[in-house]
Gaussian input, Z-matrix of N, CA and C with variables (Angstrom, degrees):
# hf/3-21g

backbone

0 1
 N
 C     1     B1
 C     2     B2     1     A1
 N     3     B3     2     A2     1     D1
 C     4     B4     3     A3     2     D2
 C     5     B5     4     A4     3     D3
 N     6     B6     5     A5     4     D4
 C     7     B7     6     A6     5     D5
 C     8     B8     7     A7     6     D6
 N     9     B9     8     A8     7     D7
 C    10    B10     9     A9     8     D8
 C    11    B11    10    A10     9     D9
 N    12    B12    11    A11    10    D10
 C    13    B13    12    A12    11    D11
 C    14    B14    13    A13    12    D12
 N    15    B15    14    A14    13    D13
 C    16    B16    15    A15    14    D14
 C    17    B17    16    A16    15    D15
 N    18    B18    17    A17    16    D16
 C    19    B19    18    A18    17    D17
 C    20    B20    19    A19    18    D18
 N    21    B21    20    A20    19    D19
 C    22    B22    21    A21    20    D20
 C    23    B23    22    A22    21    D21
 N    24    B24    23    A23    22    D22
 C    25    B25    24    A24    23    D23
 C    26    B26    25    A25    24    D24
 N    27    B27    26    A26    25    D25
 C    28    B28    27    A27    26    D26
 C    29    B29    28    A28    27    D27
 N    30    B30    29    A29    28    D28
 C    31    B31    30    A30    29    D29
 C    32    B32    31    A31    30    D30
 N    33    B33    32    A32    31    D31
 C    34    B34    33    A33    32    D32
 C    35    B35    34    A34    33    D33
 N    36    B36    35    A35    34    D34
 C    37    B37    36    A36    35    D35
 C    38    B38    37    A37    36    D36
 N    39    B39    38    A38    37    D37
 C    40    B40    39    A39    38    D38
 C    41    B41    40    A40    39    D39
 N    42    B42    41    A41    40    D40
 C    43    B43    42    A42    41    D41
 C    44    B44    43    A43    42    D42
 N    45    B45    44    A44    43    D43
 C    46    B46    45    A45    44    D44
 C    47    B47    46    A46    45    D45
 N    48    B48    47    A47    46    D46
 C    49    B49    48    A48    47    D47
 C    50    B50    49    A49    48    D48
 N    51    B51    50    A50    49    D49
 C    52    B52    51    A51    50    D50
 C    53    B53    52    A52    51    D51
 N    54    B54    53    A53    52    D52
 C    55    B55    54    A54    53    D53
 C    56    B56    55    A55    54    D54
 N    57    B57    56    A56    55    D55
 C    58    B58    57    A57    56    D56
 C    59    B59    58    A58    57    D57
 N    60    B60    59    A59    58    D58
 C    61    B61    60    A60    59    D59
 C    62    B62    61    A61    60    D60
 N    63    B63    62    A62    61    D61
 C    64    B64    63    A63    62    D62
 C    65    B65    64    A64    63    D63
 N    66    B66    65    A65    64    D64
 C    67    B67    66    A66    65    D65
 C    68    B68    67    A67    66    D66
 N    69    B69    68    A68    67    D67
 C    70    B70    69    A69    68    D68
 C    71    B71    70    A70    69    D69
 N    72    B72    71    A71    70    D70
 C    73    B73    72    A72    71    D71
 C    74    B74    73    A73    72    D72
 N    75    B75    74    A74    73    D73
 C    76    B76    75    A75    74    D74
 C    77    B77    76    A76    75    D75
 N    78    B78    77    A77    76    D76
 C    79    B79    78    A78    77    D77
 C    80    B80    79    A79    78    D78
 N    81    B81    80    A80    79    D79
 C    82    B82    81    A81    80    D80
 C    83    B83    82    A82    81    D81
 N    84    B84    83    A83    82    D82
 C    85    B85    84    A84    83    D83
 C    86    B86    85    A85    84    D84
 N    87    B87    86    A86    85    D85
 C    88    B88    87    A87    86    D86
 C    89    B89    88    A88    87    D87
 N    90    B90    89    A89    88    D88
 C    91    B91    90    A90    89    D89
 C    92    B92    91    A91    90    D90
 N    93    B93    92    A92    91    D91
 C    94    B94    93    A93    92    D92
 C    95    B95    94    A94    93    D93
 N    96    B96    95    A95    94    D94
 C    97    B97    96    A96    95    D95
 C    98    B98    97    A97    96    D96
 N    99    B99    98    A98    97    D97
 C   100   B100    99    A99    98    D98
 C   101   B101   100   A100    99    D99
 N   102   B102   101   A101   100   D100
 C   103   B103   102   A102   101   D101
 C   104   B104   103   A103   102   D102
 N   105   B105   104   A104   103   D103
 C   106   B106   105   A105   104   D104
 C   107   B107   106   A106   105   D105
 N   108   B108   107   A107   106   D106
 C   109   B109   108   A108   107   D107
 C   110   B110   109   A109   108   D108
 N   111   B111   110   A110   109   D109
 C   112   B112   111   A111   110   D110
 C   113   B113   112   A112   111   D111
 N   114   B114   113   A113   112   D112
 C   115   B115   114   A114   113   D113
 C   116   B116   115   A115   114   D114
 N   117   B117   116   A116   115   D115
 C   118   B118   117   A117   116   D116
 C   119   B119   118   A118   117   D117
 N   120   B120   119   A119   118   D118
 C   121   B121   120   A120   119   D119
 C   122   B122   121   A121   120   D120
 N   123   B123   122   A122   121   D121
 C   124   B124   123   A123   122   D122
 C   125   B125   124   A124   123   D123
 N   126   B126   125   A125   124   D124
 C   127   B127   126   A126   125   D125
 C   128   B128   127   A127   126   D126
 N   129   B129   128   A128   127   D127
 C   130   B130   129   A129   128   D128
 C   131   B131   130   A130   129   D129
 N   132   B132   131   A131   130   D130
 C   133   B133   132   A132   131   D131
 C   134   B134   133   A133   132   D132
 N   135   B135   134   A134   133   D133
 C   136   B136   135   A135   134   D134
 C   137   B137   136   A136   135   D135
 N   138   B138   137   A137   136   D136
 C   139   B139   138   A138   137   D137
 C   140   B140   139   A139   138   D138
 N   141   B141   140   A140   139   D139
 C   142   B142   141   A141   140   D140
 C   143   B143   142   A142   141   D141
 N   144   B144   143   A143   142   D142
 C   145   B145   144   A144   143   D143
 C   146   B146   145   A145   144   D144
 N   147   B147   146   A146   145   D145
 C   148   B148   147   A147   146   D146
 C   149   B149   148   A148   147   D147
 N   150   B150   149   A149   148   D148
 C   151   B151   150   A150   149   D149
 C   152   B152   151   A151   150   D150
 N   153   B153   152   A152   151   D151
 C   154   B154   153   A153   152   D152
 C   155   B155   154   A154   153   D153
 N   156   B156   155   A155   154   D154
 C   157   B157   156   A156   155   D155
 C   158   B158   157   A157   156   D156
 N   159   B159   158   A158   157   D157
 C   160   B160   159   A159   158   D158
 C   161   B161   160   A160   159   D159
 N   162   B162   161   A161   160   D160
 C   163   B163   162   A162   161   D161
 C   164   B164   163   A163   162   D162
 N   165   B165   164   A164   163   D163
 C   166   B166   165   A165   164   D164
 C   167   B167   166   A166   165   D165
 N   168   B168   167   A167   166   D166
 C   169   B169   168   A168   167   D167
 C   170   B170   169   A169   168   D168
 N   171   B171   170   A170   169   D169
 C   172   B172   171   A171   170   D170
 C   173   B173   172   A172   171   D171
 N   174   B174   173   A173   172   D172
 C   175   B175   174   A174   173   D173
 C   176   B176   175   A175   174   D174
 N   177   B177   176   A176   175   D175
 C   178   B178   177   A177   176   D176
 C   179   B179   178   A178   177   D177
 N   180   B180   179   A179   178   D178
 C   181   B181   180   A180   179   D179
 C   182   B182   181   A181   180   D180
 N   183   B183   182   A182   181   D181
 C   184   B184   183   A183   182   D182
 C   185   B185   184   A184   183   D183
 N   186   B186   185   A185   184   D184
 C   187   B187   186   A186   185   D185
 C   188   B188   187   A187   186   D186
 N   189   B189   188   A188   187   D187
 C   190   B190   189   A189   188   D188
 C   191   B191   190   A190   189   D189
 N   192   B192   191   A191   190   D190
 C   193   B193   192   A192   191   D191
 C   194   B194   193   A193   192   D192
 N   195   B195   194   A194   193   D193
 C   196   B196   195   A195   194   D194
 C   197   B197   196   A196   195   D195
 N   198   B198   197   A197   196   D196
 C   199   B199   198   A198   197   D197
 C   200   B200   199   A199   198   D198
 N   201   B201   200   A200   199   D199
 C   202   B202   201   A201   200   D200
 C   203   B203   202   A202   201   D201
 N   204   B204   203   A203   202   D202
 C   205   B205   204   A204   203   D203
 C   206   B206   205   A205   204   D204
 N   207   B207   206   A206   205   D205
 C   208   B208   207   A207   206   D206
 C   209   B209   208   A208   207   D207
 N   210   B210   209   A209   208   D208
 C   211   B211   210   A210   209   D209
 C   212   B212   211   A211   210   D210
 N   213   B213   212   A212   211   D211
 C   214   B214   213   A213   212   D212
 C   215   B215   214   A214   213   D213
 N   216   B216   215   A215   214   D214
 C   217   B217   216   A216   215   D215
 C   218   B218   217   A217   216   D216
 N   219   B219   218   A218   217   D217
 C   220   B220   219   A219   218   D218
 C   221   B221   220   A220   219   D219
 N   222   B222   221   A221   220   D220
 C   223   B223   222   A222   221   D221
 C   224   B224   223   A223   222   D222
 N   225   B225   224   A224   223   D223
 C   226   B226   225   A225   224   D224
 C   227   B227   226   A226   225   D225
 N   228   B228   227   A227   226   D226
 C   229   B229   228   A228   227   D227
 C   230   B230   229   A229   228   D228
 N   231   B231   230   A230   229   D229
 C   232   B232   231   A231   230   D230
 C   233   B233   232   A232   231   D231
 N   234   B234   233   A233   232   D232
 C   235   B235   234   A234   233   D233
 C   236   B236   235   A235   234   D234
 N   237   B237   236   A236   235   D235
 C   238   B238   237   A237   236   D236
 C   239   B239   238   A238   237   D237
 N   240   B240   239   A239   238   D238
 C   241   B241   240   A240   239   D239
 C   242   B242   241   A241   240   D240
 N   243   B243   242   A242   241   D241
 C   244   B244   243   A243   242   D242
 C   245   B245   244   A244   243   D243
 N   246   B246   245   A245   244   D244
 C   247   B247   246   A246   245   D245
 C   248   B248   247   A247   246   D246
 N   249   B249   248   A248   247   D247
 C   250   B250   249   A249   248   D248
 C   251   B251   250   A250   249   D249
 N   252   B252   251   A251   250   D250
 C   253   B253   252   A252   251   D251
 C   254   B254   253   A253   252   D252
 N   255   B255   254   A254   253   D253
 C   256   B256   255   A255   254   D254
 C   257   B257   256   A256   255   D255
 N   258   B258   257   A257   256   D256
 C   259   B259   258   A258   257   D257
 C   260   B260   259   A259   258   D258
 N   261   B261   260   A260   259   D259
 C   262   B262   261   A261   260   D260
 C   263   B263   262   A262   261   D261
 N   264   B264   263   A263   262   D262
 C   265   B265   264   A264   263   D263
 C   266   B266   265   A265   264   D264
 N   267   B267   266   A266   265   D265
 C   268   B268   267   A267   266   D266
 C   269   B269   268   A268   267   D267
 N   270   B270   269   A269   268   D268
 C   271   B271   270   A270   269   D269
 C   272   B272   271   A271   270   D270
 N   273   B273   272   A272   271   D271
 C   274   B274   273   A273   272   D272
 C   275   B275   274   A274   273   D273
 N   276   B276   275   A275   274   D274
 C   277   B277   276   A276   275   D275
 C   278   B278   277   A277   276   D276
 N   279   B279   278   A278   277   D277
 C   280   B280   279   A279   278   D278
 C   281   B281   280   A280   279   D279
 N   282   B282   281   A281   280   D280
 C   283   B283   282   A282   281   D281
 C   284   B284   283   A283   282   D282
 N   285   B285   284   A284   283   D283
 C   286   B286   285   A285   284   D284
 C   287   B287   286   A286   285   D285

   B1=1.4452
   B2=1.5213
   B3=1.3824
   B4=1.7115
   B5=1.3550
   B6=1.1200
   B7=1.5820
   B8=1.8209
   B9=1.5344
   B10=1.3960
   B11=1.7035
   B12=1.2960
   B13=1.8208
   B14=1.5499
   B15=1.1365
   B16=1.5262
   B17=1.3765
   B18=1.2087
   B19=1.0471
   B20=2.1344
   B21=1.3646
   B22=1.5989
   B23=1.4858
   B24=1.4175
   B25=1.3385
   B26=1.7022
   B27=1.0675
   B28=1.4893
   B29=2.0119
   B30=1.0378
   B31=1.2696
   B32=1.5460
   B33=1.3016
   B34=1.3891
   B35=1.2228
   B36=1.7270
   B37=1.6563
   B38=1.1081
   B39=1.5035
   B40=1.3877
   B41=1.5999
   B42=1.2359
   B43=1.3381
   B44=2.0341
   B45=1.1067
   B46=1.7152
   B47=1.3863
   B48=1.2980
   B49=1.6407
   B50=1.6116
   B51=1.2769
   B52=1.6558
   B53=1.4937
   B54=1.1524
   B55=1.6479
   B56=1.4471
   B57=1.7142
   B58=1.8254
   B59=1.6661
   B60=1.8130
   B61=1.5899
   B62=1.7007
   B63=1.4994
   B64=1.7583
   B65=1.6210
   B66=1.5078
   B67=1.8452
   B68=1.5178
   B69=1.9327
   B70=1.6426
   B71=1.6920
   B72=1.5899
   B73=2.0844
   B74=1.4255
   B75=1.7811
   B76=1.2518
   B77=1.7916
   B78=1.4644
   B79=1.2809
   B80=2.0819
   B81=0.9791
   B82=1.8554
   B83=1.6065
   B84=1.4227
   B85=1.5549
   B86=1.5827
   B87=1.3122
   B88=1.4960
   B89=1.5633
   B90=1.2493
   B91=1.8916
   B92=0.9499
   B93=1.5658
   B94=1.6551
   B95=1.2950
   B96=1.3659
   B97=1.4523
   B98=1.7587
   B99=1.3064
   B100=1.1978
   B101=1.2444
   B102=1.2079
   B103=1.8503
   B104=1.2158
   B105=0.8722
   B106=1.7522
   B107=1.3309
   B108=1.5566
   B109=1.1264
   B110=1.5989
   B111=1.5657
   B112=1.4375
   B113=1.4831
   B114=1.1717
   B115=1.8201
   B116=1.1601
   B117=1.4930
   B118=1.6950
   B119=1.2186
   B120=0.8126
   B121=1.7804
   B122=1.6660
   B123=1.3785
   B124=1.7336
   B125=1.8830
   B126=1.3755
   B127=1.8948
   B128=1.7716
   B129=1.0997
   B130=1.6154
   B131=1.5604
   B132=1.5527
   B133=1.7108
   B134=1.6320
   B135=1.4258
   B136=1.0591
   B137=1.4527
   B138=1.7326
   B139=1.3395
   B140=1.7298
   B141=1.1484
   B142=1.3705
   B143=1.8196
   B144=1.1191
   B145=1.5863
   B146=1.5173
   B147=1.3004
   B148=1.5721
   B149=1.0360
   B150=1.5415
   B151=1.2803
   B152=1.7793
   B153=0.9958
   B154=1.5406
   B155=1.6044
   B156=1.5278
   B157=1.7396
   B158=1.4487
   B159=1.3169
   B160=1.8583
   B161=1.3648
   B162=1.2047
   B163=1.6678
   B164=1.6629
   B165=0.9312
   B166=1.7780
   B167=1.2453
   B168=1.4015
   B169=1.3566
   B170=1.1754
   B171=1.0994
   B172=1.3861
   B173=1.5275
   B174=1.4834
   B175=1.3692
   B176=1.9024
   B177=1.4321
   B178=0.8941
   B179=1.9337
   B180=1.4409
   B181=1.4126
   B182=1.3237
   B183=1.3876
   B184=1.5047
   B185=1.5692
   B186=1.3464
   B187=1.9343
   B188=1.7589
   B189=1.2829
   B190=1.5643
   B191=1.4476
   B192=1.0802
   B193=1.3933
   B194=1.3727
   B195=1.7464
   B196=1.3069
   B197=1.9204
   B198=1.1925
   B199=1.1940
   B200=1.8219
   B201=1.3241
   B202=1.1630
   B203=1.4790
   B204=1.7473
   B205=1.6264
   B206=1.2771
   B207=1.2809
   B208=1.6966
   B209=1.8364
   B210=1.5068
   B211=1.6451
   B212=1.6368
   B213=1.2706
   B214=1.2423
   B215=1.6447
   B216=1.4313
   B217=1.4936
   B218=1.7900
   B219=1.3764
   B220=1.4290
   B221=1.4427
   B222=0.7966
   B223=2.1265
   B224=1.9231
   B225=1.3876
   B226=1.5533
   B227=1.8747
   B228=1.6658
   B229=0.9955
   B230=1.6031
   B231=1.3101
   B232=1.2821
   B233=1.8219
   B234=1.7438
   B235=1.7838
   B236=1.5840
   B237=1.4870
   B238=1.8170
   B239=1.3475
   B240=1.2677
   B241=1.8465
   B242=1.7994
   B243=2.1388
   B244=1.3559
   B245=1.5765
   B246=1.2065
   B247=2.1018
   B248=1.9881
   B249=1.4667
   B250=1.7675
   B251=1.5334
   B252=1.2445
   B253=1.4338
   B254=1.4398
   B255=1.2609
   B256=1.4191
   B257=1.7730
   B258=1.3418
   B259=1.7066
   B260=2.5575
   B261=1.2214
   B262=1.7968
   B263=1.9545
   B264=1.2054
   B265=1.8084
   B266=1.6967
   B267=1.1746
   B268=1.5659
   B269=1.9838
   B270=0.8809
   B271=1.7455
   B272=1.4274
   B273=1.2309
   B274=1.0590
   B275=1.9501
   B276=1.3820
   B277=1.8172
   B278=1.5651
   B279=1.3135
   B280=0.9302
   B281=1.7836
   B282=0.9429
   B283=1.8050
   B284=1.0511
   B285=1.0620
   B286=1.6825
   B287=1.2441
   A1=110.44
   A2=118.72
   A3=123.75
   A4=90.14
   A5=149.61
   A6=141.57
   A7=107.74
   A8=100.17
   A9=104.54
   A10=92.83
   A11=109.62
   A12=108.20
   A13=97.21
   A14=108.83
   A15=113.91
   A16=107.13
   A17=142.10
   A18=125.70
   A19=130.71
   A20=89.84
   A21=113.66
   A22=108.97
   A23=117.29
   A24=138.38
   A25=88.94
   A26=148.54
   A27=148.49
   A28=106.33
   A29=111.07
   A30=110.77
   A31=104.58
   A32=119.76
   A33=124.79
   A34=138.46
   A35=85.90
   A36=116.64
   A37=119.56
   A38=113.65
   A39=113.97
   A40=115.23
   A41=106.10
   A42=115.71
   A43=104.78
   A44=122.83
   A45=104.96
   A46=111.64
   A47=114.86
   A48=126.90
   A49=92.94
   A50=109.16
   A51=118.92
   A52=127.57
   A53=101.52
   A54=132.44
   A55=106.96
   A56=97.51
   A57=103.12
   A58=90.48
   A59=91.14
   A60=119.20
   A61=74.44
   A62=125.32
   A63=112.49
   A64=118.05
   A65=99.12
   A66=104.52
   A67=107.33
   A68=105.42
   A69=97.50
   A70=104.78
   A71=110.62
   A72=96.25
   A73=82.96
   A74=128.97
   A75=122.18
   A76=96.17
   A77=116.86
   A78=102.43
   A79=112.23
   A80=95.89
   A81=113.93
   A82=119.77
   A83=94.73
   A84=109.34
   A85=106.79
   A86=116.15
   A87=110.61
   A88=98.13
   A89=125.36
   A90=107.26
   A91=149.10
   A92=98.24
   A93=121.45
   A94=108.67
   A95=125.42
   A96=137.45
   A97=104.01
   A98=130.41
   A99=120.64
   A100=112.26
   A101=122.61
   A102=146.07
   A103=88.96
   A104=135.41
   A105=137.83
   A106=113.24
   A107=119.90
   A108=129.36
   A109=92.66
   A110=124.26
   A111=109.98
   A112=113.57
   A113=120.93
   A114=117.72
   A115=106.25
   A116=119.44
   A117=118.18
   A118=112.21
   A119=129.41
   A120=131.27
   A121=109.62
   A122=103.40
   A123=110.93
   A124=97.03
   A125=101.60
   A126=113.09
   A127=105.67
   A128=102.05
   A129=92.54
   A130=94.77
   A131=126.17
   A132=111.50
   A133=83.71
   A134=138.65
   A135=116.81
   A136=122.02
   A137=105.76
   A138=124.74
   A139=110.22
   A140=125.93
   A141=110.35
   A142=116.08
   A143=119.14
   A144=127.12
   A145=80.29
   A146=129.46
   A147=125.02
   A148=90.25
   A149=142.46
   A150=119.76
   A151=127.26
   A152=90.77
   A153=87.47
   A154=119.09
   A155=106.76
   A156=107.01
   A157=119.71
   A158=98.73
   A159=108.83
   A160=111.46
   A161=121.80
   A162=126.01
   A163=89.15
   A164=123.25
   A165=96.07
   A166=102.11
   A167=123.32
   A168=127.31
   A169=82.87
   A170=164.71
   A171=155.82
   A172=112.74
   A173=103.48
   A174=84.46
   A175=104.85
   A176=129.28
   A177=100.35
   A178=135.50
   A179=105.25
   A180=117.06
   A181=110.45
   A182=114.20
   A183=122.63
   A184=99.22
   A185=111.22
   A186=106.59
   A187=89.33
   A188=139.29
   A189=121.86
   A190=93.00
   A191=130.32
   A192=137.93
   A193=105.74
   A194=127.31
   A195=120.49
   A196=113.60
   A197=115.11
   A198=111.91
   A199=123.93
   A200=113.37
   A201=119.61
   A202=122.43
   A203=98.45
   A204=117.58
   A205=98.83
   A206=124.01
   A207=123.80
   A208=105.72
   A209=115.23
   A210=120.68
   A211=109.00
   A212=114.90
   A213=124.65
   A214=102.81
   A215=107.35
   A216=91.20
   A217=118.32
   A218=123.35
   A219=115.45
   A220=113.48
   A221=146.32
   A222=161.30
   A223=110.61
   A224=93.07
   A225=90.72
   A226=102.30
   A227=119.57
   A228=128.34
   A229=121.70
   A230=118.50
   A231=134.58
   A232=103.61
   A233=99.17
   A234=97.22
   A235=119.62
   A236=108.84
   A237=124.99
   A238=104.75
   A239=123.67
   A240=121.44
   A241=110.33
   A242=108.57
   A243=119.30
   A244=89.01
   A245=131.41
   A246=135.58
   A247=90.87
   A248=111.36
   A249=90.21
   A250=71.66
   A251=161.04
   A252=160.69
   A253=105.48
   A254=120.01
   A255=123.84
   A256=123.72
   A257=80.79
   A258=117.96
   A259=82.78
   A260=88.53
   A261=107.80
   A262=101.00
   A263=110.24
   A264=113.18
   A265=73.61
   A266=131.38
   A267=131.74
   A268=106.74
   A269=95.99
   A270=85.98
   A271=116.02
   A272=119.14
   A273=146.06
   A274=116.95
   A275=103.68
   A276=104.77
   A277=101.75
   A278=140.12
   A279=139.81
   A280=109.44
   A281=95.53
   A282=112.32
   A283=117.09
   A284=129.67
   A285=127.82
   A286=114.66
   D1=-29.36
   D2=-175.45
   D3=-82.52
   D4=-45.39
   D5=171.13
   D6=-25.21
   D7=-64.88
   D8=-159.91
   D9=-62.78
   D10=-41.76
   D11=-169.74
   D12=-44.63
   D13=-58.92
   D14=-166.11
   D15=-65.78
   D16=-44.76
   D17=174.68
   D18=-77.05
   D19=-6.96
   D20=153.13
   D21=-54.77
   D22=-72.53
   D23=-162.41
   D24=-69.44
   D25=-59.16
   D26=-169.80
   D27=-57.70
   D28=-39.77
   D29=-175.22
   D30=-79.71
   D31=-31.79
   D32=171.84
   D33=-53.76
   D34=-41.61
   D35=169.25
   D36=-63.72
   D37=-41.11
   D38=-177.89
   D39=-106.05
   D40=32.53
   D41=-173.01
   D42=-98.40
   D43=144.16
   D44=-176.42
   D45=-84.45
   D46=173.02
   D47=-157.83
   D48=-95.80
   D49=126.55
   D50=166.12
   D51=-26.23
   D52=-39.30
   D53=-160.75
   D54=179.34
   D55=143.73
   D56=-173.81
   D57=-78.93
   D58=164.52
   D59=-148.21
   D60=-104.83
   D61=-27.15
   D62=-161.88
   D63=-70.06
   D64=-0.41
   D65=-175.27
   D66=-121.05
   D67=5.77
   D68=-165.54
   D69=-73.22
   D70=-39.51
   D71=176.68
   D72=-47.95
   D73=-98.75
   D74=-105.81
   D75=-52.76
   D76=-41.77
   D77=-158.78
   D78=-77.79
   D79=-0.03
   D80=154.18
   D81=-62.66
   D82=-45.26
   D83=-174.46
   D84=-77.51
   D85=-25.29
   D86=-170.36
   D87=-107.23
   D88=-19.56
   D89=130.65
   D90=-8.04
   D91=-84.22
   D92=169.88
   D93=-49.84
   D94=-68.31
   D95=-172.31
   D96=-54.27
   D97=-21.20
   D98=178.25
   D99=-92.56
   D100=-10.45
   D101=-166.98
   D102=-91.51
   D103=-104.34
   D104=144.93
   D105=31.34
   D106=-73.66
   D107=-153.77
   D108=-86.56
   D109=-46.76
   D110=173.08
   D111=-53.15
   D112=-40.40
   D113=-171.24
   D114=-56.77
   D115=-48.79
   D116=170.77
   D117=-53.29
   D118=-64.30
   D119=-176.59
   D120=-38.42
   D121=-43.66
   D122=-165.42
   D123=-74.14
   D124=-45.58
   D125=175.75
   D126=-51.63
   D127=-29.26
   D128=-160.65
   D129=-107.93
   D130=-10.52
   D131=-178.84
   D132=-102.80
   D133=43.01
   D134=178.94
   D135=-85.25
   D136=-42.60
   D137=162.25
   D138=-51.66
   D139=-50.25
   D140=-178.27
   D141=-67.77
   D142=-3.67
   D143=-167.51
   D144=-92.39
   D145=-46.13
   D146=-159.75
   D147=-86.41
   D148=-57.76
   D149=170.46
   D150=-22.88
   D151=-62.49
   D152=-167.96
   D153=-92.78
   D154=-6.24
   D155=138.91
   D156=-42.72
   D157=-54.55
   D158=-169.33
   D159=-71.58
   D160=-11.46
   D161=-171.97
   D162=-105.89
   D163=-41.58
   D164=179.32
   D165=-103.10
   D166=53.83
   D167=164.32
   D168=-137.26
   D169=-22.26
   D170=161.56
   D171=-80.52
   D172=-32.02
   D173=177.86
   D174=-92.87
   D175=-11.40
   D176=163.50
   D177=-83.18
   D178=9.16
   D179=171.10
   D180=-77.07
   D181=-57.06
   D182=-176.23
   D183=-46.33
   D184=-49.59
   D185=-161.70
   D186=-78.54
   D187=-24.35
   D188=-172.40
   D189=-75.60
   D190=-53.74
   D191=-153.60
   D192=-70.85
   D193=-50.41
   D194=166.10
   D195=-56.26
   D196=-45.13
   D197=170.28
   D198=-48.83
   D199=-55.11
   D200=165.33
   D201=-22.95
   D202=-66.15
   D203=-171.18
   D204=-62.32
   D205=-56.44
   D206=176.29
   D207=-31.91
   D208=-63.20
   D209=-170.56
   D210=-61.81
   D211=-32.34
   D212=-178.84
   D213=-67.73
   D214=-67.43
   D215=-169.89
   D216=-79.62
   D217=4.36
   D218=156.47
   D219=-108.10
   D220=-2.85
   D221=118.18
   D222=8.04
   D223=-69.98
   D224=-169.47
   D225=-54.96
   D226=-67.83
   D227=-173.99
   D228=-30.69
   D229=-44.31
   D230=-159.66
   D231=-97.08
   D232=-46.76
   D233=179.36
   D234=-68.08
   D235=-32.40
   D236=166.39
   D237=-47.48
   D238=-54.74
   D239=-165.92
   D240=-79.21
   D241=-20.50
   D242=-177.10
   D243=-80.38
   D244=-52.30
   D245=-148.63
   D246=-74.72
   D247=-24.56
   D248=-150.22
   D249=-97.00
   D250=-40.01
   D251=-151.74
   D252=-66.27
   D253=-49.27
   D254=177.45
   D255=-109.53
   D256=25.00
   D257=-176.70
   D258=-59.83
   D259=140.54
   D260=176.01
   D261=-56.08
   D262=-36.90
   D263=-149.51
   D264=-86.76
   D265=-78.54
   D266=-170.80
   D267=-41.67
   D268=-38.98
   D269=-176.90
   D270=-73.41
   D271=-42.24
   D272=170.39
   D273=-57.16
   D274=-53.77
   D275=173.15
   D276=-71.20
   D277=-37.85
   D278=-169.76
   D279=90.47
   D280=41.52
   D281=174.52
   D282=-84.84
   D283=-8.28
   D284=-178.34
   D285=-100.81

């Protein structure tokens, strides 16, 4: 069984490197520094993201709420003539 280990580890050894190891810091370092530099960006557009949460949350109240009042005040007229039409006594006499 230590045969195969060793000859695992030998083919490995002499197997070539994916990518050279002589650029792996710097290109680590310009990682970090881009990780970094996005987190700042996200910290500092944070107030404008809430801004404009709060503006189409205001603006979608204003438009439910004007909409509402609109259904409310043409509602009664239109649901009175829909409730008495399929009213039990009219379906039933055969009045319609």
């Amino acid at each position: 069984m230590t045969d195969d280990l060793d000859d695992w580890l030998a083919d490995l050894a002499a197997a070539p490197l994916e990518r050279p190891l002589d650029r792996l810091e710097t290109e680590l370092g310009c990682d970090i520094a881009r990780r970094r530099r996005d987190a700042r960006t996200l910290k500092a557009l944070a107030p404008v993201r809430l801004g404009a949460v709060s503006l189409a949350l205001a603006l979608g109240v204003t438009a439910g709420t004007a909409a509402a009042m609109t259904a409310m005040r043409a509602a009664p007229a239109s649901a009175g003539l829909a409730v008495a039409e399929l009213a039990p006594s009219t379906l039933l006499d055969g009045a319609r």
